[in-house]
N, C-alpha and C positions, 0 to 999 in steps of 0.2 A: 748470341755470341757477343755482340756489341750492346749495352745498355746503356746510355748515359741521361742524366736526368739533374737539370739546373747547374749546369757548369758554368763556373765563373774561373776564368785563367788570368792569371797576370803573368808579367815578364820584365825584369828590373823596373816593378814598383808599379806602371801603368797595364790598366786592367783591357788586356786584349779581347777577350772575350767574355759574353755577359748573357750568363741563363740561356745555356744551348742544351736544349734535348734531343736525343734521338736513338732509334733501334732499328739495330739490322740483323736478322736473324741467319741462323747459320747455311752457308750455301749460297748467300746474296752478293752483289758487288756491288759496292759504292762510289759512285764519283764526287769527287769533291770539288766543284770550282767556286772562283772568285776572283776580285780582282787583284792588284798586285799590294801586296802590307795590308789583307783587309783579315790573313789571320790563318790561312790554311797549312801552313809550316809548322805556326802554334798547335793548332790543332792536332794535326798527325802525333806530334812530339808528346803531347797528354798521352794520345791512343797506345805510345808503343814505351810508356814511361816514362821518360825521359823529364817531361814536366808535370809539376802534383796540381791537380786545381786547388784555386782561393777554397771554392767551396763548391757543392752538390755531391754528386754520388756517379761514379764508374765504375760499368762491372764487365770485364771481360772473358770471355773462355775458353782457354786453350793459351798452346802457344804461340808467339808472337813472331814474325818474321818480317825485316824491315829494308828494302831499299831506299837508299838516301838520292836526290837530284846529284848531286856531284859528291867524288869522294877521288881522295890521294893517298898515296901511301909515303912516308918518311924512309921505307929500305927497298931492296930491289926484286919483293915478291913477282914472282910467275903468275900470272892468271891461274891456274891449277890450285899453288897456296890459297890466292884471296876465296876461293871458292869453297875450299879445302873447309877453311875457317866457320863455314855454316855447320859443320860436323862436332863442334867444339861443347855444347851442351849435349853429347850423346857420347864424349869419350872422358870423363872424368879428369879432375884436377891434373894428369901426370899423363894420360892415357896417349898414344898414338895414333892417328888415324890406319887403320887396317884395310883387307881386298873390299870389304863392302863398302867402307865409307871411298874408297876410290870410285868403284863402278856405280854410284846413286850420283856423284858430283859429276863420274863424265857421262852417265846417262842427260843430264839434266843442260849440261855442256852441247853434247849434241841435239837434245830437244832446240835449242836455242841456235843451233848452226855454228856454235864458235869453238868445235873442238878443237880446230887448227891452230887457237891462237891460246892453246894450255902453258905450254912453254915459252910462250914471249913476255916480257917483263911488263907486269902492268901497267905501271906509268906512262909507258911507252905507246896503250893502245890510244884509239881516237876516243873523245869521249862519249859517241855512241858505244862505243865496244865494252868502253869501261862499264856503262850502265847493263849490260846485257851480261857480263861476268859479274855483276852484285845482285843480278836478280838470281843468277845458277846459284851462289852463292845464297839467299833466302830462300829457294826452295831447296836446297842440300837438309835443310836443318830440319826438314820434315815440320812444319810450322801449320797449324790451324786456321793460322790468320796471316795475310799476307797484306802488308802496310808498303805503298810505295809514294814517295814522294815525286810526283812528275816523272814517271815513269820513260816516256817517251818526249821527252823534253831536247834531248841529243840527238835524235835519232831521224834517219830518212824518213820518208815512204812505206818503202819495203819495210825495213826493220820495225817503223808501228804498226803493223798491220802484223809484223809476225811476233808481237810483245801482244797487240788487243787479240789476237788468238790464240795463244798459249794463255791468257786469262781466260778468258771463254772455255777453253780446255780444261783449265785447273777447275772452273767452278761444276759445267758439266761433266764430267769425268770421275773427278775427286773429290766431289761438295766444299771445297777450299771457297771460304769467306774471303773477301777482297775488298780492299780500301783503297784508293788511289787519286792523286790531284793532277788536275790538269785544267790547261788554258784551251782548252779545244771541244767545244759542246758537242762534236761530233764522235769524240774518245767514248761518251757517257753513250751516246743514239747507237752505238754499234755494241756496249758490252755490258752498259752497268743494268744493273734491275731497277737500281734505286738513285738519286741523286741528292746532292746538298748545295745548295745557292746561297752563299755566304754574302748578302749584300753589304754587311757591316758588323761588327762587333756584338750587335744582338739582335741585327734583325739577318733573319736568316728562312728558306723554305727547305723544307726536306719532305720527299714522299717518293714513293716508285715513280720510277723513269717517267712514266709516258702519259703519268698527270702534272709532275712539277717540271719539268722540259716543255718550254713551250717559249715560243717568240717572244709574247709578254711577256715573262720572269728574266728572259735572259736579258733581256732590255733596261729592266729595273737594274738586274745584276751591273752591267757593265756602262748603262747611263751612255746607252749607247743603241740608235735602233738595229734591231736586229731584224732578220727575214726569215723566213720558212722556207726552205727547196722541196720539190717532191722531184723525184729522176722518173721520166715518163719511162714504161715500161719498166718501172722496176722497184717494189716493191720497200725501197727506200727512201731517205731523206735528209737534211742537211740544214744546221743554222748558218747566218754567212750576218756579217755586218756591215752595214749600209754608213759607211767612212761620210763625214764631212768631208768638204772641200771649200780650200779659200774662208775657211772660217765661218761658214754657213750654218744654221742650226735647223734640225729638224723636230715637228711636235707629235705626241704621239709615239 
């Protein structure tokens, strides 16, 4: 699905990224973390075209479907329109959306819990809400590939827990390939197969979840100690960071 192989990207002129490979095969999910400007934005934006690399080779297959971290609109679209708007590669240059492309948007609408807020003026929502109407909105369009930028970045509790199960969903269910970034190692331990640890511009780990997830790497990642939880009784587990204090350094 995903192939890429010695990417080099720039962006007004400075080369953000430097000989990144990697493959992810269809029916996988990806987490992407890192830390803050170290390139994950960049990256996505290659995956879903928007940026061409310097140089190497990407190949991807199928089609693309993209949530952005934050997104506005300039006129006074209803949640129902922005969602609407995933339909727009399946009704031709002139075409109107019809009853099917209505009941796949509010199918998708209510998978998500926010058929109630079809009719209220997008801009108007919180911006949890908004990020939960651009994700109905990328699964409208019937996509192969689903690309999301910090998906749960706006969001409570409740609502990432019903975003990291509705991907779980899409991948078990519907073999739907999944890309996503986030700041939170616990996003990737609950749903990706696979991970990408962007420590810098070219140095980077990538492999299935639960050999490149690991205290060590995220440590390296975030230049920051990190810790292992295991929940007694329960068959889970959790990274957590061990914060300075008072300007303290820790080694190791």
């Amino acid at each position: 699905m995903i192939e890429a192989s010695n990417l080099t990207i720039e962006r007004g002129g400075t080369t953000i990224l430097r000989n990144y490979s990697l493959r992810l095969e269809r029916g996988r999910i990806l987490a992407v973390l890192g830390a803050n400007g170290v390139g994950k934005t960049t990256l996505i934006n290659t995956l879903i075209g928007v940026i061409k690399p310097k140089s190497g080779k990407l190949s991807i297959g199928g089609q693309v479907g993209f949530v952005p971290q934050l997104f506005e609109v300039p006129f006074s679209y209803s949640a129902l329109d922005i969602a609407l708007m995933g339909r727009a590669r399946h009704l031709g240059l002139f075409g109107a959306p019809g009853r099917r492309d209505y009941e796949i948007v509010r199918h998708y609408l209510c998978m998500l819990g926010i058929e109630r807020l079809q009719a209220q003026a997008f801009n108007s929502l919180s911006g949890g809400q908004r990020q939960l109407v651009m994700i109905a909105q990328a699964l409208a369009s019937e996509c192969d590939l689903l690309v999301l930028d910090e998906p749960c970045a706006a969001l409570d509790y409740k609502n990432q827990d019903k975003v990291l199960g509705l991907l779980g969903q899409l991948r078990e269910m519907h073999g739907m390939t999944i890309v996503f970034s986030t700041h939170m190692p616990q996003h990737a331990v609950e749903v990706a197969t696979d991970v990408l640890l962007m420590t810098s511009g070219s140095s980077y780990v990538c492999g299935p979840t639960e050999e490149a997830l690991s205290a060590e790497n995220l440590t390296v990642l975030y230049d920051l100690p990190i810790a292992r939880a295991d929940f007694d009784g329960l068959a889970k587990h959790t990274y957590a960071p061990v914060f300075r204090q008072n300007g303290a350094r820790f080694d190791g």
